[in-house]
N, C-alpha and C positions, 0 to 999 in steps of 0.2 A: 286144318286150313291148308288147301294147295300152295307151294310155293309160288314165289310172283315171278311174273316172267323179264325176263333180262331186255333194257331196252340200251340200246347205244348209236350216238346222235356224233355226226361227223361236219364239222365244217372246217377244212383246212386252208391253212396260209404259207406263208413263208418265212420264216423264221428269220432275221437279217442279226449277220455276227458281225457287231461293229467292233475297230479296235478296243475298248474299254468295256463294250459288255452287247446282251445278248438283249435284242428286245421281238416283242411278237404279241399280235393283238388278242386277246380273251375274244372266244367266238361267242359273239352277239349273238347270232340270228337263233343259234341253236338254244342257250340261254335261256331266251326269250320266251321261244317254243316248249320248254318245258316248266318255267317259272310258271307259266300260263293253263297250262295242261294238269300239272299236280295239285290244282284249285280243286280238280273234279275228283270226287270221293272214288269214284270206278277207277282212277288212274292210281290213286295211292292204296287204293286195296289189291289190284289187280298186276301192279307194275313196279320196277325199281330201275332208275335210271346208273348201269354199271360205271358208263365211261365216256366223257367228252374229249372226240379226239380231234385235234388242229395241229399239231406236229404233222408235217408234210414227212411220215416217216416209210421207208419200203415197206410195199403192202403186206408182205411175209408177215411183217414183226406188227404191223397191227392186227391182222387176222389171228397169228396168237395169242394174243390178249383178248379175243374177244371169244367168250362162252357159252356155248346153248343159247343163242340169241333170239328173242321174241319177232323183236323189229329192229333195224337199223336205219335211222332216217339220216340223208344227206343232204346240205347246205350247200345250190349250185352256182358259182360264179364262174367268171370268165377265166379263173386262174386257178379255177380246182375243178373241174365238171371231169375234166380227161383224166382226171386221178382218179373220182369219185368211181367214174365207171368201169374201172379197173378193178377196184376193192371190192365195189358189189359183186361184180362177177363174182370174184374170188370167193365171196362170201357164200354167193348163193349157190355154188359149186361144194363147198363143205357142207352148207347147211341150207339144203334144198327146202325146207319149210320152213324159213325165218322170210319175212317180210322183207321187200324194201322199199323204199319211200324215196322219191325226190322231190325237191324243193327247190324254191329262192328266185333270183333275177334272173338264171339263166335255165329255167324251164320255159317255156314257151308255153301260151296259151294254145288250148286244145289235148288233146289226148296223142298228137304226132309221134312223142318219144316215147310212149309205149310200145308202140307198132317197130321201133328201131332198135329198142332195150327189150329183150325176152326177158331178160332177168332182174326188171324194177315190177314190180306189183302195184304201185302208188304213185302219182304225181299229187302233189296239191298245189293251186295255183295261188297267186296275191300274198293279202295278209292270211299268214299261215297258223297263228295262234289256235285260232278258233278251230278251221279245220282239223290241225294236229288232235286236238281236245276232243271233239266229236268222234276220231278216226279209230283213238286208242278207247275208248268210251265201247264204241259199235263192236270191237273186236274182242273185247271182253265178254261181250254177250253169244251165248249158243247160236242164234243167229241175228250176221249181226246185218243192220240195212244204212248200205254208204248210199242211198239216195238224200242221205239226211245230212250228210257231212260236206261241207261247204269249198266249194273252190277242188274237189278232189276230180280225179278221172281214174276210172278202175276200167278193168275188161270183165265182162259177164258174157260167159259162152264165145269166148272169141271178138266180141263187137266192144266196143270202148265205149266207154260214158262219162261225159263231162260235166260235172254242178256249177251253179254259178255262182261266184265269187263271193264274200262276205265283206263289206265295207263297214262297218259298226261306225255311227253317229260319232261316236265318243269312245276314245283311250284311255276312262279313268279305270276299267275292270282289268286291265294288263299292267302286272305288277312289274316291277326292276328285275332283273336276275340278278344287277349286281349288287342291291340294299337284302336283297331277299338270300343269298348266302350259296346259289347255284353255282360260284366259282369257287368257292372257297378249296374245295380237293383240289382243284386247276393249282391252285395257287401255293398250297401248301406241299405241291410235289412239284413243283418249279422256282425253288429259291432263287435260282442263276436268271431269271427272267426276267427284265426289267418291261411293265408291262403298259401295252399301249390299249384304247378302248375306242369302238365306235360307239357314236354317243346320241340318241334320238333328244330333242327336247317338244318337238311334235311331228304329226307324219300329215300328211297329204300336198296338194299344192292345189292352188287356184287356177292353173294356166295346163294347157293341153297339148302341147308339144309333142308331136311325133317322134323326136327321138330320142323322150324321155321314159323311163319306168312309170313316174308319177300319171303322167299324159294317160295313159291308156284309161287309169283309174278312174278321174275325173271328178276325187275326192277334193273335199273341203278341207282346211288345215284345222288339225284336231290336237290341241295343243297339250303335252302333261302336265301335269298338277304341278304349281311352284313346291307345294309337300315333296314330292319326289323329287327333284333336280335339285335342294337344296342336299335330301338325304343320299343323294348319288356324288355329288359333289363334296360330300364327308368324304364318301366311302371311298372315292378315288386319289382324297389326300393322304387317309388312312393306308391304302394299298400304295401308295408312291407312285400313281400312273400319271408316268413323263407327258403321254402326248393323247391327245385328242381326235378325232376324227367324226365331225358334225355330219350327220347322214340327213338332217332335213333336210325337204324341199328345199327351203329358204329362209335360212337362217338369219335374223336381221328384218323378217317382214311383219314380225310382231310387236309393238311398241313394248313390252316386256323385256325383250331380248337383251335391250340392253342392263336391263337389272339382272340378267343372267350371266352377262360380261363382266359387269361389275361382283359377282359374287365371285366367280372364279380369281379375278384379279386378288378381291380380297382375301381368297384361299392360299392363292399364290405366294403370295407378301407372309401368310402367318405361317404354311405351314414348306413351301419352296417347292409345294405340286399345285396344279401339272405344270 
């Protein structure tokens, strides 16, 4: 059996050293991405995920931790995109046949940052689950066809091509990364980390705001399972994560919500998290 090929998923922050201790958020997005992806049998015969990196660390010292690399996918926000495209470089510069992938809020629809980045091979746009899944799926295969992989933009011959988005009805087929055990190395090689979490309890929003991320999508609120936000809600008293960070839409527009408020208060009370 060929060995699997090495994948490693970057989304970094910033680490904040307060006087009494050190905290920094577990990278959601990437997480997610692959909690999602390892569902597909081609992913876990074909792949092994090395290294989740979000330590904002000199690109030197993360390039040498990273090995014969398949793919390297990156998580773009407004406060890592100028790092990200550093590293890649760097990367694609050592290992001119590894992949690289971007993502997240601060890709832009359309295939633009291709044409600016020589050295990204991937954009995928929106919700990126599904794409991701499809993308490592396709490139597994002798030949593989990204016209089938959702929300992605590739260059064929020079010209860019853009798929369209994948909005899925429903969020019950996207598992947790945090119930599902995707941090656990994160966490058991970060004692000193006192750990903070972005926290989805559904995604979309009903309203279309221009100069909103949600807006453009013009999705339905697709709410997760109370099964899950109960077992995330263990898992974060379990892991002692202080603080919180709700990324829905609109948290509060569900008559649920507040049974959701009241679980955490009672978590609070029994076990002193978050």
């Amino acid at each position: 059996m060929a060995a699997k090929k090495n994948i490693y998923l970057v989304q970094v922050d910033i680490v904040r050293k307060l006087p009494t201790r050190t905290t920094a958020y577990l990278p959601y997005a990437v997480g997610a991405l692959w909690a999602y992806a390892r569902q597909a049998p081609a992913v876990t015969v074909n792949y092994v995920l090395q290294e989740l990196f979000f330590l904002r660390e000199p690109v030197n010292t993360v390039v040498a931790r990273i090995e014969n690399p398949f793919l390297v996918g990156f998580s773009c926000s407004s406060w890592n995109t100028e790092y990200n495209k550093v590293l890649a470089r760097a990367v694609k510069e050592l290992y001119p046949d590894c992949y690289i992938l971007f993502g997240g809020h601060n890709v832009p629809p359309g295939g633009d940052m291709l044409d600016e980045l020589f050295y990204v091979d991937f954009l995928i746009h929106g919700e990126g689950e599904f794409g991701f899944q499809a993308l490592l799926t396709e490139l597994a295969k002798a030949q593989p066809d990204f016209m089938v992989v959702p929300g992605l933009s590739w260059r064929n011959n020079s010209i860019v091509h853009t798929n369209p988005d994948a909005v899925p009805e429903s969020v019950d087929d996207l598992p947790s990364p945090y119930v599902e055990g995707v941090f656990a190395p994160v966490i058991a090689m970060h004692p000193e980390i006192q750990w903070s979490i972005v926290w989805e309890t559904n995604r979309g929003c009903p309203n279309h705001c221009a100069f909103c991320d949600w807006g453009q999508y013009k999705s339905k609120v697709r709410p997760f399972s109370m099964e899950r936000i109960m077992a995330e809600i263990e898992w974060l008293c379990t892991n002692k994560v202080e603080y919180i960070y709700c990324a829905d839409g609109n948290f509060g527009i569900l008559p649920r919500d507040e049974d959701i408020l009241d679980a955490l208060i009672v978590a609070r009370e029994r076990t002193g998290y978050p």
